[in-house]
C-alpha positions in Angstrom: 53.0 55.3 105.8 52.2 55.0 101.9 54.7 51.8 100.9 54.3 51.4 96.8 55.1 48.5 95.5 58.5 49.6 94.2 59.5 51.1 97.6 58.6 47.8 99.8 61.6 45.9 101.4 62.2 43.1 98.3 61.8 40.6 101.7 62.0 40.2 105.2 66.3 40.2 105.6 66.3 43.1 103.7 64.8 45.7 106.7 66.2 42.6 109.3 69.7 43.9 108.1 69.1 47.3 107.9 67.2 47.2 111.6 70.5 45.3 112.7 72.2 48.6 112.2 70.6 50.9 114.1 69.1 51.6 117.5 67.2 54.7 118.2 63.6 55.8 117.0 60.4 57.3 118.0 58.2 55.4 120.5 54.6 56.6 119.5 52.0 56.0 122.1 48.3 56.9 121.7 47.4 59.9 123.7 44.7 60.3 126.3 41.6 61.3 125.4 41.6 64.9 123.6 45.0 64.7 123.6 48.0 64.1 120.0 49.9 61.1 119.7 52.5 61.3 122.6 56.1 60.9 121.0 59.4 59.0 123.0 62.6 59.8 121.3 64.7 56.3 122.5 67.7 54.3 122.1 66.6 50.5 122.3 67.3 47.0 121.8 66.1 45.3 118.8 66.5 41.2 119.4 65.0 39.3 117.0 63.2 36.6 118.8 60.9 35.5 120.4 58.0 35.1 118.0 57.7 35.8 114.5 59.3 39.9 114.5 61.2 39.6 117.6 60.6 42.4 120.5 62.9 45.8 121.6 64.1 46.7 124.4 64.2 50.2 126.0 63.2 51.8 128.9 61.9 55.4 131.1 62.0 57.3 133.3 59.7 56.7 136.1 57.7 60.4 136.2 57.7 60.7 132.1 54.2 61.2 131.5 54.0 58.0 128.7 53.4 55.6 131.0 49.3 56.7 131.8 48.9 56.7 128.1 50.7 53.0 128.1 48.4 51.8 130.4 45.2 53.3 128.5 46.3 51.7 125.1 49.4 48.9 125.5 49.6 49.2 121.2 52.4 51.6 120.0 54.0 52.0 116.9 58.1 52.2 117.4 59.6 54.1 114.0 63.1 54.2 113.0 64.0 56.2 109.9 67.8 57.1 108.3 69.6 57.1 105.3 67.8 60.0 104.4 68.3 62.8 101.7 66.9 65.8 99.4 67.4 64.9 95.7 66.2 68.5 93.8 63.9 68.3 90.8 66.7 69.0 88.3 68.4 65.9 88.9 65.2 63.8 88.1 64.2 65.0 84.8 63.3 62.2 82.0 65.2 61.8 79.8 64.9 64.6 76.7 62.7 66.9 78.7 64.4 70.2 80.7 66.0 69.8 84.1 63.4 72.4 85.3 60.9 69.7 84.9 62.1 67.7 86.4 60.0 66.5 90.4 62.0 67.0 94.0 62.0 63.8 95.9 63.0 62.5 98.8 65.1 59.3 100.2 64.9 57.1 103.2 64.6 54.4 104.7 62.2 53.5 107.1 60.9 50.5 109.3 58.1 50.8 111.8 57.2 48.0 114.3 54.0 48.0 115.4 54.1 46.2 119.1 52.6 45.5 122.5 54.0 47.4 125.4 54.5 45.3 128.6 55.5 47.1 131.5 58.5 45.7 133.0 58.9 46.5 137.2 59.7 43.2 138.9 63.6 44.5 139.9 64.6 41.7 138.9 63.4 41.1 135.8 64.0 44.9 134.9 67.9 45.0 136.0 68.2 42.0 133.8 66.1 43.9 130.3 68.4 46.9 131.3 71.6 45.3 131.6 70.9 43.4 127.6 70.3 47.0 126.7 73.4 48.3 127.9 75.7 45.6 126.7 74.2 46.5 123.2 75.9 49.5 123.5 78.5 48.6 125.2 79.9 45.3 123.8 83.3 45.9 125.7 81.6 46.5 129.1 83.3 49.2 131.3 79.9 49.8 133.0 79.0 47.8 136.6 75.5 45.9 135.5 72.7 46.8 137.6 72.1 44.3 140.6 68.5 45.4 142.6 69.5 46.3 146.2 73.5 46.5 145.1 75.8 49.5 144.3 76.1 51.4 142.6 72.9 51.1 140.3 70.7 48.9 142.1 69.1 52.2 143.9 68.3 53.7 140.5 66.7 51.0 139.6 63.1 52.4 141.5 63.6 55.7 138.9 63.5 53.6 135.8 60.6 51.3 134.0 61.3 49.2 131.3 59.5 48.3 128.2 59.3 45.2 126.6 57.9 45.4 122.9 56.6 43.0 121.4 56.3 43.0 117.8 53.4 42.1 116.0 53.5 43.6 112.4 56.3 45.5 110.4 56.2 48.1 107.4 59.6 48.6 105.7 60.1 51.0 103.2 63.4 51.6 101.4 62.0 55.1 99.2 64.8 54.9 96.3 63.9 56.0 92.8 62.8 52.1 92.7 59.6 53.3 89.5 62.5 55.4 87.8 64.4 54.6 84.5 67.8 53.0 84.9 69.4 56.5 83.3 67.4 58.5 85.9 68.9 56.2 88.7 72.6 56.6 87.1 72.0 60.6 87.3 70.9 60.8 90.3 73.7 58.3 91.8 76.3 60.3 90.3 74.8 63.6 91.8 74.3 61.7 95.5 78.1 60.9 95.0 79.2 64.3 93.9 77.5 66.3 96.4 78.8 64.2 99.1 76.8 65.3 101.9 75.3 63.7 105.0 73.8 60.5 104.1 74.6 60.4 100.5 76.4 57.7 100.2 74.2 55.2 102.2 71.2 56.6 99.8 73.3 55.8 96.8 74.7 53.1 98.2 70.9 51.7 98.8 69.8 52.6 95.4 72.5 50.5 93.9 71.8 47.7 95.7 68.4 47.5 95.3 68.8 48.3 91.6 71.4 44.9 91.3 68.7 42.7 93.6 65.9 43.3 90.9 68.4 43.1 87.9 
């Protein structure tokens, strides 16, 4: 993706803490030859170590077609993107010049982790991935943790692969009127707050605080 300098994360805690806060993306794997990009919607597991970016967590279905294009091409780019909104043209005008003039944009955040896919099928190894993934999601538990050869999971656990990513680059982008005059960025605040709608008020919310960070 096209990150301008006014849209890049201001450092590295910036998308850290936004990442921090959500779970679920699009796992994109290189297709086969002839074939599109193949496309994963997933809930995973960001942890931040080891190395430099950390790794996620997640894992398939055993028969999901992904895994032959995995094992073709271990490189995969895992994008997560929220916070999202329309802003219409008439809300973006200069200053002076007539609301019709004024561009429709768009908001968001975005981080995409570029990573190595390792393959995770040692039961073991796999029950103990899958049960860090679960307690993500459920910090209060409830859920029996998957034990190979034990009920009442350890059966399923032949169904399922995991995937370890390993993350080796990130692009963060945080798309908020960054280029745009402080009186544009007061309009178009007020407007997100007025409106009201999905989203608005972590876009606004965003723009404000990115706004005070370069102040």
């Amino acid at each position: 993706m096209l990150i301008h300098p006014w849209d890049a994360a201001h450092d590295e805690g910036e998308w850290r803490d936004w990442l921090a806060g959500h779970d679920f993306g699009q796992l994109a794997v290189n297709g086969l030859p002839g074939d599109p990009p193949w496309v994963q919607p997933a809930h995973f597991r960001y942890e931040p170590e080891p190395g430099p970016y950390g790794q996620a967590v997640t894992h398939l279905a055993r028969p999901n077609p992904l895994w032959r294009a995995l094992e073709a091409n271990p490189t995969v780019l895992l994008s997560v993107v929220d916070d999202y909104v329309f802003v219409p043209g008439t809300w973006t005008a200069p200053e002076g010049t007539p609301a019709a003039h004024g561009t429709p944009t768009s908001y968001y955040a975005a981080v995409q982790l570029r990573c190595t896919a390792h393959v995770v099928d040692d039961p073991a190894e796999k029950a103990e991935l899958l049960n860090r993934q679960v307690a993500h999601f459920q910090p209060d538990g409830g859920t029996a943790p998957a034990v190979p050869g034990e009920a009442p999971f350890g059966r399923l656990l032949n169904g399922i692969r995991v995937l370890r990513l390993e993350v080796t680059e990130v692009r963060a982008k945080f798309k908020y009127a960054g280029n745009k005059p402080p009186e544009v960025q007061d309009r178009v605040m007020g407007r997100l707050a007025e409106r009201d709608g999905p989203r608005d008020r972590a876009a606004g919310a965003h723009q404000l605080r990115r706004r005070r960070a370069t102040d």
